[in-house]
Backbone as JSON, one array per atom type, in Angstrom:
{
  "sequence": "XXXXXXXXXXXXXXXXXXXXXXXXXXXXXXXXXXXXXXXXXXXXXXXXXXXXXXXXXXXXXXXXXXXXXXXXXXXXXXXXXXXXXXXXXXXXXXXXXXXXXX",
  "N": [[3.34, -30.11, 7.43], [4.28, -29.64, 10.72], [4.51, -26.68, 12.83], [5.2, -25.46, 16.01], [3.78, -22.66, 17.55], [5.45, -21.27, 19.28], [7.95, -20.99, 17.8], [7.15, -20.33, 15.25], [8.48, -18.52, 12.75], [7.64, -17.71, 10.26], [5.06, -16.93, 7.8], [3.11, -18.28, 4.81], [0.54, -16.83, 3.16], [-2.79, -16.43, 1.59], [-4.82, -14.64, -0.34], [-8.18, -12.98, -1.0], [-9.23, -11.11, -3.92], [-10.9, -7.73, -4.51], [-11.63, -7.98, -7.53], [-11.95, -11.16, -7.27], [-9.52, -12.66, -8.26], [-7.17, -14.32, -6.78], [-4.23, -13.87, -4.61], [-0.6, -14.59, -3.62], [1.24, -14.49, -1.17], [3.99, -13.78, 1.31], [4.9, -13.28, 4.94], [5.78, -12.62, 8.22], [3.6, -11.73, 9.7], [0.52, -12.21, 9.04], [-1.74, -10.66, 9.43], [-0.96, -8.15, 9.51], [0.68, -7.87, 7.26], [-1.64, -7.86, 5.5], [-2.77, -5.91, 6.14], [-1.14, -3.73, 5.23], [-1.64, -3.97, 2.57], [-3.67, -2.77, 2.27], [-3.37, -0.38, 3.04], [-2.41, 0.26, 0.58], [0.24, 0.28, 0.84], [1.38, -2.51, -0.15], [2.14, -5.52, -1.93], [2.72, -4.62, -5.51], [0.53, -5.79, -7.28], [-1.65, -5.74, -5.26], [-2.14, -3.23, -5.29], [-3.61, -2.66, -7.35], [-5.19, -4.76, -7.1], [-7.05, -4.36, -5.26], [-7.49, -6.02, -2.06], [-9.48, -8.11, -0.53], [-9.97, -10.02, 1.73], [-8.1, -12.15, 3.55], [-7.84, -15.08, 3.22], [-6.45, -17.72, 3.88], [-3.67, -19.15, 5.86], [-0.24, -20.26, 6.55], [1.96, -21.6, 9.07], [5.56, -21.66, 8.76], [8.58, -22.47, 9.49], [10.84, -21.12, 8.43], [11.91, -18.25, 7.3], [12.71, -19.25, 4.05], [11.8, -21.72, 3.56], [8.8, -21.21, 3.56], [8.9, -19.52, 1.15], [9.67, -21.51, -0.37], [7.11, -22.85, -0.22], [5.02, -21.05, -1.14], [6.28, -20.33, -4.12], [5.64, -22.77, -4.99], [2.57, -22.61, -4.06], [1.75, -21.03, -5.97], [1.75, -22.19, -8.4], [-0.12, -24.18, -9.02], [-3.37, -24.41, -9.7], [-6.19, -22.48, -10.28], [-8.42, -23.75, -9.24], [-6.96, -25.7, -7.76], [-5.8, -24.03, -5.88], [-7.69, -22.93, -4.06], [-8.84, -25.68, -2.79], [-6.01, -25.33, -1.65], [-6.72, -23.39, 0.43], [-8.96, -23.97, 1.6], [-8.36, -25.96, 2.96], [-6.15, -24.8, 4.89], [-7.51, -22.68, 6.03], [-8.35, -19.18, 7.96], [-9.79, -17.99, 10.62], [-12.61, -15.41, 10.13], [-12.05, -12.15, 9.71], [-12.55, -8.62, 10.04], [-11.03, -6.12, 8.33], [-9.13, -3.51, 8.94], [-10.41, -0.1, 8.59], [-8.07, 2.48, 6.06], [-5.95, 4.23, 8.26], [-7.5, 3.71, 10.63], [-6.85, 3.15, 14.11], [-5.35, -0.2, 14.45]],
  "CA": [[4.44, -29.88, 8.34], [3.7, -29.24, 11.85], [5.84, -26.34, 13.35], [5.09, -25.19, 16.73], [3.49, -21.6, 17.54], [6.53, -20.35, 19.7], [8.99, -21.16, 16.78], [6.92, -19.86, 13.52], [8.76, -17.61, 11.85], [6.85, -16.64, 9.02], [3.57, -17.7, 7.01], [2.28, -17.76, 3.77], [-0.86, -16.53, 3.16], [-3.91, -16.14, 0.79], [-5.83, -12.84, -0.17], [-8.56, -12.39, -1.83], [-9.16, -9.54, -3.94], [-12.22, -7.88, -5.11], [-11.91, -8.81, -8.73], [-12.14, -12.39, -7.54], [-7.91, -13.1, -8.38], [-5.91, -14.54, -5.4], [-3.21, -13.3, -4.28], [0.31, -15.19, -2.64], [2.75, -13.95, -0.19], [4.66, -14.7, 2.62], [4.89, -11.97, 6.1], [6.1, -12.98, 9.93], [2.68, -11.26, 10.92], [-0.06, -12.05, 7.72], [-3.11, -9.75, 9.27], [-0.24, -6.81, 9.63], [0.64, -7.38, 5.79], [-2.84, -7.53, 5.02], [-3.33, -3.84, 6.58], [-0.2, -3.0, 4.72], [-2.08, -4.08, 1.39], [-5.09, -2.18, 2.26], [-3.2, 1.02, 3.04], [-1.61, 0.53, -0.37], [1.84, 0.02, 0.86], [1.85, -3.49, -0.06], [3.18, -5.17, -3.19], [2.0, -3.61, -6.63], [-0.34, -6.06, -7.85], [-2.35, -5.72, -4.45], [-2.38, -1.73, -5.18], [-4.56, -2.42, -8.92], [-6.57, -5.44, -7.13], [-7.4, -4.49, -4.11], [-7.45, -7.38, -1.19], [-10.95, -8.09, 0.62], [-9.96, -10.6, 3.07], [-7.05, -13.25, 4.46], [-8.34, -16.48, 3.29], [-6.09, -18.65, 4.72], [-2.15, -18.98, 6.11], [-0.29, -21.83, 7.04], [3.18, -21.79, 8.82], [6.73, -22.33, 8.5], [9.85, -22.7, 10.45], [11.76, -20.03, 8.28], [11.7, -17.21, 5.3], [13.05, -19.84, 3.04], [10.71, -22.79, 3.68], [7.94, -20.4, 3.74], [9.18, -18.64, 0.07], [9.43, -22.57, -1.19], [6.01, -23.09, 0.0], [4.77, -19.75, -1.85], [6.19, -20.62, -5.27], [4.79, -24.29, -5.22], [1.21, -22.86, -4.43], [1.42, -20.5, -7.24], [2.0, -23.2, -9.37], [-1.69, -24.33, -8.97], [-4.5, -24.15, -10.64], [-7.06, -21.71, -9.03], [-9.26, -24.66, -8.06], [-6.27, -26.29, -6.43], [-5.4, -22.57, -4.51], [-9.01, -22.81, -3.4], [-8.99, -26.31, -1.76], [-5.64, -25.08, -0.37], [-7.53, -22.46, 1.18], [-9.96, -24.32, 2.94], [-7.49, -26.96, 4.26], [-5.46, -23.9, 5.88], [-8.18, -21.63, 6.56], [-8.42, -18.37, 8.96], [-11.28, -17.33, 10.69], [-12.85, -14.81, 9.1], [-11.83, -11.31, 10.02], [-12.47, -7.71, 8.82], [-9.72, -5.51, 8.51], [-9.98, -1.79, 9.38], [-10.34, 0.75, 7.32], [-7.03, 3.09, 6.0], [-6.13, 5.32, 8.96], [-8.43, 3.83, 11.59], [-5.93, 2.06, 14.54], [-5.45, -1.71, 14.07]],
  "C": [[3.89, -29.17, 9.57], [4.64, -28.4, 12.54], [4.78, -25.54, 14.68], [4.75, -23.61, 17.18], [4.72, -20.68, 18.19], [8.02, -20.36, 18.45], [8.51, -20.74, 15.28], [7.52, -18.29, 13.65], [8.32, -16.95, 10.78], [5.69, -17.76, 8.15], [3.29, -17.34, 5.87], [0.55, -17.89, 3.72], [-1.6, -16.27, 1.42], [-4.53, -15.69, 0.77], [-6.16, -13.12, -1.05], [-8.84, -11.35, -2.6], [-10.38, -9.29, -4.52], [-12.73, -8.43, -6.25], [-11.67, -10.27, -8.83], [-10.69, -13.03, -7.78], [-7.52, -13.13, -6.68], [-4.6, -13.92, -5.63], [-2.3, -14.08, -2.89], [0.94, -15.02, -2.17], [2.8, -14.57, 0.98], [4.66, -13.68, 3.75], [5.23, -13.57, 7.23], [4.64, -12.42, 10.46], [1.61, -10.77, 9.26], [-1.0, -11.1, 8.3], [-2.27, -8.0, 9.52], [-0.04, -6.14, 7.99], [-0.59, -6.93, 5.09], [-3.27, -5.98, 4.85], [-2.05, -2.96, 5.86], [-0.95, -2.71, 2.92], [-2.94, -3.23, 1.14], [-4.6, -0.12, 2.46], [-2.12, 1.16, 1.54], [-0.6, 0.52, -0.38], [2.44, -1.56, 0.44], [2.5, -3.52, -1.55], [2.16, -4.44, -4.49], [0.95, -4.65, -6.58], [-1.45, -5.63, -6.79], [-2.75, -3.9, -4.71], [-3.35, -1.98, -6.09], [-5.41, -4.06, -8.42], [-6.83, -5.47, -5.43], [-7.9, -5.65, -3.04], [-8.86, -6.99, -0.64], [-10.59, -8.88, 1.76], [-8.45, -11.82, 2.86], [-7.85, -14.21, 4.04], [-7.65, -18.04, 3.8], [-4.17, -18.8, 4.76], [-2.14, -20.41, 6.49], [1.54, -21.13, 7.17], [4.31, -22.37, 8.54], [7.68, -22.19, 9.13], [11.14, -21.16, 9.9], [11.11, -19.15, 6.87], [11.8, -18.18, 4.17], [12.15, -21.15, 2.63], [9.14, -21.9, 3.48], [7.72, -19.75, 1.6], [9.26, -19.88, -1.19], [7.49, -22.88, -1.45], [5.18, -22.11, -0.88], [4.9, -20.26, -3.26], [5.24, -22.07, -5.53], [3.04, -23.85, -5.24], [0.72, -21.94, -5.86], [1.8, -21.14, -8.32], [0.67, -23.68, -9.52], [-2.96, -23.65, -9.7], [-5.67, -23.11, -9.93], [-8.23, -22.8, -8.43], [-8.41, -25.44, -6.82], [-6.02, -24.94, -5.26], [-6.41, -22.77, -3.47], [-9.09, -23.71, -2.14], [-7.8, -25.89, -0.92], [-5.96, -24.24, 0.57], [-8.42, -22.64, 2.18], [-9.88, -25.31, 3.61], [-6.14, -26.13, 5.27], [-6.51, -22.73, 6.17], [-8.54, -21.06, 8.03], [-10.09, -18.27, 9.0], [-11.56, -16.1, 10.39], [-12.74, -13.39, 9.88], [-12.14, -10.28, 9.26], [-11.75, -6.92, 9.32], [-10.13, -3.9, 8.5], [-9.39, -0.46, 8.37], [-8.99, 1.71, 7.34], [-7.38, 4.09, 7.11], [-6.95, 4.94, 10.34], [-6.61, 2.7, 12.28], [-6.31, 0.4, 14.65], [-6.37, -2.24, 15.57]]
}
């Protein structure tokens, strides 16, 4: 689905975490959640597996299309997560440490 950069509303995204487990959510602004994960405010599981990086987003037109898109990839196998990962993949960023400004 092709939605236009002035009209995305929100993205799901793909985090890795150190112990190697992905991780699926949805945000309006994924490298903001990311820094939310990393200062521990994000959701629980991200508190007990800490995120290393954004591996790849892809948008959507709304919260709800976005929250369909979400359950469907966690339906997947972790090899399928993977290739979806590197048919929506970000360039590779590092995220700044708790406390330092974004």
């Amino acid at each position: 689905m092709a939605v236009s950069p002035e009209t995305v509303a929100w993205f799901l995204y793909l985090l890795e975490c150190e112990d190697g487990s992905l991780y699926a959510g949805i945000s309006p602004d994924p490298q903001r959640r990311l820094q939310q994960h990393l200062d521990g405010r994000g959701a629980r599981y991200t508190r007990a597996h800490r995120p290393l990086r954004l591996l790849a987003q892809q948008a959507h037109a709304s919260r709800a299309q976005a929250s369909s898109a979400e359950y469907r990839l966690k339906q997947l196998r972790r090899a399928q997560k993977l290739a979806w990962a590197a048919a929506h993949a970000v360039a590779p960023s590092t995220p700044s440490a708790p406390g330092d400004p974004g």
